[in-house]
N, C-alpha and C positions, 0 to 999 in steps of 0.2 A: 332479067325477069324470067326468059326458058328458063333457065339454068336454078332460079329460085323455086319455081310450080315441077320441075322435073325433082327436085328434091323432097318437096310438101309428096308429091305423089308418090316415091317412094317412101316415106315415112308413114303413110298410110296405109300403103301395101304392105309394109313389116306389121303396124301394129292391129291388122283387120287378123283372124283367122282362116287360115285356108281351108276353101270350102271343098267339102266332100263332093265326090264325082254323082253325076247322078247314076241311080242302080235301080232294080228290081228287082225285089223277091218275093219267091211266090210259097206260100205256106198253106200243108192241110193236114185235114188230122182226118180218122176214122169218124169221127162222131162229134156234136155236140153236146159237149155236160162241163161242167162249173170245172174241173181240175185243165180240161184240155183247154178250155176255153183262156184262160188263166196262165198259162203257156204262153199261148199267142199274140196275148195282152205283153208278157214278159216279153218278149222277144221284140217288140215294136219298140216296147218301151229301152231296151239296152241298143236299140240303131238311133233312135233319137239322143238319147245319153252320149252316143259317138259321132253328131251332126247327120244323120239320118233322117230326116223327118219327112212323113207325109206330105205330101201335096208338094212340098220343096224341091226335093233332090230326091225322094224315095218315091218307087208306086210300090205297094203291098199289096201283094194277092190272095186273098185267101178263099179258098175252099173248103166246105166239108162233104164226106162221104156218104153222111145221113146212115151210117150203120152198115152198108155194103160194100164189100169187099168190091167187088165187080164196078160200081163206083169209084173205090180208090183205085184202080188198075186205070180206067179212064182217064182221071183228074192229072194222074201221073205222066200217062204218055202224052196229052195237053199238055203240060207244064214240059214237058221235053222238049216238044216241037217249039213253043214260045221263046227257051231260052233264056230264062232268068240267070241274074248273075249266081243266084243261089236259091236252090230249093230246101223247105224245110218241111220235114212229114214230123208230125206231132202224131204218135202212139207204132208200135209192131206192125197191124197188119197197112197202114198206110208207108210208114220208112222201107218194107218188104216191096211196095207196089211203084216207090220211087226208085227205090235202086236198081230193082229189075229194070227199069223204062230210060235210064242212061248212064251210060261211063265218060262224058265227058263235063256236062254242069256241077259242079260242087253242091253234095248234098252235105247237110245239118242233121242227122235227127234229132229229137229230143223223146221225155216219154218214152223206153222203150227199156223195159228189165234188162233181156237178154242177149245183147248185140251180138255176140257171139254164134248164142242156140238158135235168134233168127238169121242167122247169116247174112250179118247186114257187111260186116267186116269179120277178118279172119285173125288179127290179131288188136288188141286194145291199146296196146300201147305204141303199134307204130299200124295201122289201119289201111295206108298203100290208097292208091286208086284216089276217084274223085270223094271219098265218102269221110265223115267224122262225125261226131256227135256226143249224147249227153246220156247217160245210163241212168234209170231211177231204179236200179235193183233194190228193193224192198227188205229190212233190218226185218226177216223175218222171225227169229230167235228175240227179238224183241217185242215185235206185235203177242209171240205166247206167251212171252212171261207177262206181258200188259192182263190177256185173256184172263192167268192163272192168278192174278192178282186180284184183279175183280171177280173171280169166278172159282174159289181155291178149290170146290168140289167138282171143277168141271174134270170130264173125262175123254170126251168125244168132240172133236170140232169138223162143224159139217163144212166144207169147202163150195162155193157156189161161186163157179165160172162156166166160161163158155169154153170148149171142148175142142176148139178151131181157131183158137189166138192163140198162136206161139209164145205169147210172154205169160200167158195163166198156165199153160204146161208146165214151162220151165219151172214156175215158182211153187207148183202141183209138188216136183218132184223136192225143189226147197223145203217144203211145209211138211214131207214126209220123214224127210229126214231130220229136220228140228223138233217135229214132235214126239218122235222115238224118241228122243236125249232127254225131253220134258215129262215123259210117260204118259203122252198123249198119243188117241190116235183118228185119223183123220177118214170122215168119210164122205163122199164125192158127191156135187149132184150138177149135172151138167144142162146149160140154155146152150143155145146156138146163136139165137135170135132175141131180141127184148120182149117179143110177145110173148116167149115160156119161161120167165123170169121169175113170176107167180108161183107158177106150178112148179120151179123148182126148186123153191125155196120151199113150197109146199111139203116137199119132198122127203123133206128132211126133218120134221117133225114127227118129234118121238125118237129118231133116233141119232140127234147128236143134243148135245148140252149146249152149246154155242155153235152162229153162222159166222162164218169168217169169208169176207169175200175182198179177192186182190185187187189189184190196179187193173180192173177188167172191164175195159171201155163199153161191151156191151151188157153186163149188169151192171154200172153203175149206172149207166143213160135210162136204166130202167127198177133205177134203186126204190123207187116208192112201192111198187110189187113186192118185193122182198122183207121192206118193213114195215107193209100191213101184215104179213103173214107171220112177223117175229112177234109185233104186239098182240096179234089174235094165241098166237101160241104160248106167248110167254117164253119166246126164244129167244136172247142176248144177242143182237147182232152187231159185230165189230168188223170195221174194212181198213183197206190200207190208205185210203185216200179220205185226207180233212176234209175236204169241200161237202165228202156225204153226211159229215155228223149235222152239220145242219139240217140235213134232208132225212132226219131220224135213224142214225146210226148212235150205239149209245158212245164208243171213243174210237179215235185212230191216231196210231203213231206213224206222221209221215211227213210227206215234202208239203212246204209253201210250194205249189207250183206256179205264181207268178215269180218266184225268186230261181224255179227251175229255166222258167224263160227266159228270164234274164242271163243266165249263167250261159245259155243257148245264143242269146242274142248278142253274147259277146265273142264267142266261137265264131259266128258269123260274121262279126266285124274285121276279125283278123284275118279272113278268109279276103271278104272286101278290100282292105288294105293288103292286100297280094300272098299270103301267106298260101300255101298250100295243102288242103284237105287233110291227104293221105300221107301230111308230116307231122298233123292236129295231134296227140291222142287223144282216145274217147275217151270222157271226164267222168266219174259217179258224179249222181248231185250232193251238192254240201247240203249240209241240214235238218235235223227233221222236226216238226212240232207234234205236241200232242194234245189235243182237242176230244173233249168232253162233252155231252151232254143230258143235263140230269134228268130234263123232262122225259126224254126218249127211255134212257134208261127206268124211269118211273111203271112206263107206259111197258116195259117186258119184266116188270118184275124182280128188278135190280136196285139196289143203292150203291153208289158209288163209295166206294174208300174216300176218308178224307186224304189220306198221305196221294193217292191218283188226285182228285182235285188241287188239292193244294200243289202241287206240281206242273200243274197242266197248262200251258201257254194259254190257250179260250178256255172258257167254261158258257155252256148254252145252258143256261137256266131253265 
């Protein structure tokens, strides 16, 4: 009878799955707005897909910075001293305030253009150290011909970021050099802060023909400023993040960022299962969608092309 229940018992043991070790991770981003937020969702959701889950075997921690830097610097050296098994900074100036705060926790970023130009790691394809992550460098040569598509007389595209995020510089100098080869040319209007998001958009009126604004966490947290002032003007405004055309942008060609998370949350898995950081390389994300919307565009004085509609993964009515 041992010898029969020692049997049943291992039979059971083969046919159960082996459960996932419990772990902690602790995740934060600069800001809350719909693309980061969307991330972080993604990311849960790819630890759960690999036996991860809440309340079970996982604790998730997340923080946000509420917009300050000085905050994420905080959140970060927190998150050092706790010691999760992995930390994940969702956006530049949060992945900057994590890596600075330790060389021993295995960091994730995700959301971050320029891994590079923020010196998050020094090479991409083998990254060294505890650090790896997920690049959303923006198809910018695309967003202009989307622009020049909808807008075949434009000439001028006003630029609206923040002046103090390393990943809106870098893509500053992208967007300069793409719109020389388009025969465009770009002029600048810089916030710091989502209070002068208004007035920077403000800015620009009159003299660009189109607002184009990047994966810039702190104007998109403060994107309804910027497209009262497109509607009041009769100014086109196009971003590089889907989540804003809902929030009155008239289109953008870019990442699903809950599928950016995902792609994040799988990087971290491997990590979990013993893989090591700094032998990851950092990934582009796969993908991009283009999201439309007509009413906005109505509302600056635009009709959309059918051949952009008819193409377009969403259309907001």
């Amino acid at each position: 009878m041992r010898a029969l229940l020692l049997a049943l018992a291992a039979t059971v043991a083969i046919s159960l799955p082996a459960r996932a070790e419990d772990v902690t991770v602790a995740v934060t981003a600069i800001v809350e707005h719909p693309a980061l937020d969307a991330a972080r969702d993604g990311v849960k959701e790819a630890l759960a897909a690999a036996g991860y889950k809440e309340g079970e075997n996982l604790t998730f921690i997340y923080q946000s910075a509420q917009g300050n830097p000085a905050t994420a610097a905080q959140i970060a050296r927190q998150f050092a001293g706790e010691g999760p098994n992995v930390i994940v900074p969702i956006s530049t100036p949060s992945a900057q305030a994590v890596v600075s705060s330790t060389r021993d926790i295995p960091v994730v970023f995700t959301a971050v253009s320029d891994p590079l130009g923020a010196q998050l790691v020094k090479d991409m394809d083998k990254p060294g150290g505890n650090v790896t992550g997920l690049s959303d460098m923006s198809p910018v040569a695309e967003h202009l011909a989307l622009i020049k598509e909808i807008l075949p007389n434009a000439k001028t595209i006003g630029y609206l970021y923040n002046s103090g995020e390393a990943n809106s510089v870098s893509l500053l100098a992208v967007l300069k050099s793409e719109a020389e080869k388009a025969g465009l040319t770009v002029v600048e209007s810089a916030a710091t802060k989502s209070a002068e998001v208004q007035g920077a958009a403000r800015a620009l009126v009159g003299r660009a023909d189109a607002i184009y604004i990047p994966t810039d966490n702190t104007i998109i947290s403060a994107l309804e400023g910027a497209v009262a002032v497109a509607e009041e003007g009769k100014l086109p405004l196009f971003t590089a993040d889907t989540d804003s055309v809902s929030r009155g942008a008239i289109a953008a060609l870019g990442f699903n960022y809950k599928d950016v998370g995902k792609q994040t949350g799988e990087i971290v898995v491997r990590i979990l299962k013993g893989e090591n950081p700094g032998d990851i390389p950092v990934k582009v994300a796969a993908g991009t969608d283009l999201v439309v919307n007509k009413a906005a565009a109505a509302k600056m004085g635009v009709t959309l092309p059918e051949a952009v509609v008819g193409r377009a993964t969403h259309v907001i009515e």
